[in-house]
LUMSE-902590 format. One record per residue (C-alpha): residue in three letters; x, y, z. Coordinates in steps of 0.1 Angstrom, whole numbers, plus 5000, padded with zeros to 4 digits. Layout:
BEGIN
ALAXYZ...
This chain:
BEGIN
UNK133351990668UNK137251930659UNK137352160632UNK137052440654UNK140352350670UNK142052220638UNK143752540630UNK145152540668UNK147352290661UNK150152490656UNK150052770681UNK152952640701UNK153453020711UNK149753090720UNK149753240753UNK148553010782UNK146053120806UNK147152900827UNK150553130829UNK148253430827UNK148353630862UNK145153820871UNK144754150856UNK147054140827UNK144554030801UNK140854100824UNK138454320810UNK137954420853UNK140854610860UNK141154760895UNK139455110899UNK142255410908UNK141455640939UNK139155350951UNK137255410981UNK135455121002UNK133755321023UNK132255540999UNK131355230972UNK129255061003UNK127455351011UNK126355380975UNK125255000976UNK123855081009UNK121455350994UNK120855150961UNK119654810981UNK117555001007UNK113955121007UNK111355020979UNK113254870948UNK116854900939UNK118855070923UNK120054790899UNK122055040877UNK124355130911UNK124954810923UNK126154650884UNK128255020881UNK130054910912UNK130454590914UNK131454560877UNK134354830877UNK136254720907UNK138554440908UNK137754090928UNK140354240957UNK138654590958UNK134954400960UNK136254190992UNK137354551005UNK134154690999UNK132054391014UNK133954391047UNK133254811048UNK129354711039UNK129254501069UNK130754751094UNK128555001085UNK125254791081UNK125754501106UNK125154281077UNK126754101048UNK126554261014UNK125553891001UNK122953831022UNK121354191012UNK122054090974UNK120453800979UNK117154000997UNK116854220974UNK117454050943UNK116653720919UNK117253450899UNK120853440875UNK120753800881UNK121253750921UNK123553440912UNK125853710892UNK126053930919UNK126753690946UNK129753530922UNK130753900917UNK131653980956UNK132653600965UNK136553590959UNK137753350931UNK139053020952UNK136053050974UNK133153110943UNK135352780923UNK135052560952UNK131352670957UNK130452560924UNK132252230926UNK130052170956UNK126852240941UNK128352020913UNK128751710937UNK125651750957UNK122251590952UNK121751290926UNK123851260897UNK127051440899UNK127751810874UNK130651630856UNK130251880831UNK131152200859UNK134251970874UNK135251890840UNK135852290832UNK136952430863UNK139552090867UNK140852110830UNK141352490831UNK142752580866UNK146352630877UNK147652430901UNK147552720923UNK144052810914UNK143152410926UNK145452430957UNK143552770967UNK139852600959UNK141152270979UNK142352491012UNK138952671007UNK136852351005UNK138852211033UNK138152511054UNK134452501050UNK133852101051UNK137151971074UNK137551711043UNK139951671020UNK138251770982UNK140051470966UNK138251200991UNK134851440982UNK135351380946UNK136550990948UNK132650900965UNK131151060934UNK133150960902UNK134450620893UNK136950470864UNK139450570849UNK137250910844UNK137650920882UNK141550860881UNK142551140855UNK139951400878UNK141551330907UNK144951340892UNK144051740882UNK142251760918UNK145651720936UNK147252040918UNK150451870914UNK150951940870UNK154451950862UNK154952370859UNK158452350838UNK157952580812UNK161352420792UNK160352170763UNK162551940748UNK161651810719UNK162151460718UNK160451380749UNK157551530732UNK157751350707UNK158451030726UNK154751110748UNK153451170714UNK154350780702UNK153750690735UNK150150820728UNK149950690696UNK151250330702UNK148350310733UNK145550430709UNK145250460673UNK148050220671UNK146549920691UNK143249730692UNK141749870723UNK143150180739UNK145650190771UNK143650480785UNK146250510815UNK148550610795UNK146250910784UNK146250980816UNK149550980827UNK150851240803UNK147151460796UNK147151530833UNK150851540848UNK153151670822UNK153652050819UNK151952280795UNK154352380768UNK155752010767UNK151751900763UNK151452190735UNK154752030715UNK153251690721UNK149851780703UNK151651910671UNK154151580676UNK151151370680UNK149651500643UNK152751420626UNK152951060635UNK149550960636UNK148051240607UNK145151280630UNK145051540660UNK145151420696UNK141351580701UNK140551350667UNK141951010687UNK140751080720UNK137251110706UNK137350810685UNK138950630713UNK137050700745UNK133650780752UNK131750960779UNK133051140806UNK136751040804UNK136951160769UNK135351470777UNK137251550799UNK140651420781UNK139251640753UNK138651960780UNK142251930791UNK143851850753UNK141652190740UNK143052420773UNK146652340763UNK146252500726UNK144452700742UNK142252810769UNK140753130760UNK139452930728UNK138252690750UNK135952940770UNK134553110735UNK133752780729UNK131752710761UNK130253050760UNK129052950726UNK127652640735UNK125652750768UNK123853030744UNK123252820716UNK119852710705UNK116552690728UNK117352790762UNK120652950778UNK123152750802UNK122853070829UNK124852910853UNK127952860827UNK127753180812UNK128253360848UNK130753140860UNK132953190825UNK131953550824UNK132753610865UNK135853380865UNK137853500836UNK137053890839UNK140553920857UNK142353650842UNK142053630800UNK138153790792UNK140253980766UNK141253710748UNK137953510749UNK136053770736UNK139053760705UNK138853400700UNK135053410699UNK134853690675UNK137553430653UNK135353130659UNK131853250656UNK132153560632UNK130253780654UNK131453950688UNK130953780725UNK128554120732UNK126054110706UNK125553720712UNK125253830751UNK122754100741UNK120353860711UNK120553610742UNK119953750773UNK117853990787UNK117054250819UNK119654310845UNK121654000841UNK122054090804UNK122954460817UNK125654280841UNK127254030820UNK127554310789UNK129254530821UNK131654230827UNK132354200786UNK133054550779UNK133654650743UNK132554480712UNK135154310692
């Protein structure tokens, strides 16, 4: 699985999405002379009477931006005395109806939502924390925190300390609080120090100081954490993603890994989950429309390049040879052009 990211090791340039401010590199871009009250009556017509008109509601809700769709749902419900998501939900199923709903829930609200559905019931999603905690912004958490507060009067730390334990549960909550160091000046020396640092607890010793891992994976700014990486492979001749997984094991490496992967870089790390929840028998629906929903304002763009680098064939066609129906027809919407 390393090799993939081998050849990342140098981009100390590559652009971070976690810099990247909605819009600039979406494949949604906010629709000029937009009209709220028209859009709604047009979803109006298309969810009333027998069937719908699933070819309106994906044109809409698939060529406005996140900020228009809010505007559009509180014009729904003044003119129907009901919430657009609940007559989504009526009139439509399944990962289609999912898509939709994710579609007109605004971004801190539809992150928290899936972090709750990833704590509740038995056994905890670590796999759905692990991306949404090792690829957010600090602002991004704070925004899903105040959200999750608002809905549950808790704090989304204390949530998240009742279901994860270990040192696993220390470097989570450490990316829960949305406190990452947001300097954007590196020096070199102290990245190389982390790097030793790094080294001397790991590959160095017998038995790994995983706090240390810690400490710096999930504290320590992003362009200091990109020199650090390329440090890292000079000293030790192995790359950070190479130690942590010969290291550590289960969910503290994965998501040590998560968070090492996101600072080369994160639209690579995306293609790489998109890849994965289409892969063999069966497709990961709920992955695919969070990644697809969640980055169509941020960095989409660059996924869909990355995943045309890694895979040798565009992020469309492998939507189109895996999906199928109205959620195919909505996620290819989402994607736009072919690579």
């Amino acid at each position: 699985m390393g090799s993939l990211w081998d050849d990342l090791e140098s981009l100390v340039d590559a652009p971070s999405s976690f810099s990247a401010k909605s819009g600039e590199r979406g494949t949604i871009k906010p629709k000029a002379n937009f009209n709220a009250e028209q859009d709604a009556a047009a979803l109006k017509k298309a969810l009333e009477g027998l069937g719908t008109n699933e070819k309106i509601v994906i044109e809409i809700l698939t060529t406005r931006s996140s900020a228009q769709r809010q505007l559009i749902c509180k014009a729904y419900e003044k003119a129907t005395s009901r919430t657009l998501v609940k007559d989504l939900k009526g009139d439509t199923s399944g990962n289609f109806e999912d898509l939709l709903v994710a579609l007109v829930t605004p971004p801190a609200e539809y992150d928290c939502h899936e972090v709750m559905r990833a704590m509740k019931g038995a056994g905890t999603k670590d796999k759905v924390l692990i991306e949404i905690f090792a690829s957010r912004s600090n602002q991004q958490i704070k925004d899903l925190s105040d959200v999750y507060f608002k809905e549950t009067k808790k704090q989304l730390t204390a949530a998240l300390e009742s279901e994860v334990s270990g040192d696993y549960s220390k470097a989570l909550l450490l990316l829960a609080l949305g406190k990452r160091d947001e300097s954007t000046t590196v020096d070199v020396n102290k990245a190389r120090e982390d790097a030793k640092t790094l080294y001397n607890a790991g590959e160095k010793k017998w038995g790994t100081d995983e706090s240390k891992f810690i400490e710096i994976l999930c504290k320590k700014s992003i362009p200091h954490l990109r020199q650090t990486v390329i440090e890292y492979k000079n000293i030790s001749g192995k790359t950070l993603q190479q130690s942590i997984e010969g290291e550590m094991s289960g969910d503290l490496e994965n998501l040590l890994v998560a968070v090492v992967k996101c600072v080369k870089s994160v639209p690579g790390y995306f293609a790489e989950l998109l890849h994965e929840s289409m892969k063999g028998a069966g497709t990961d629906e709920s992955t695919l429309n969070r990644i697809m929903v969640s980055r169509s304002e941020i960095d989409l763009l660059d996924i869909r390049a990355e995943f045309k680098k890694l895979y040798k064939h565009s992020l469309l066609s492998a939507i189109q040879s895996d999906l199928s129906g109205d959620q195919c027809e909505c996620v290819k919407a989402i994607c736009g052009g072919d690579d």
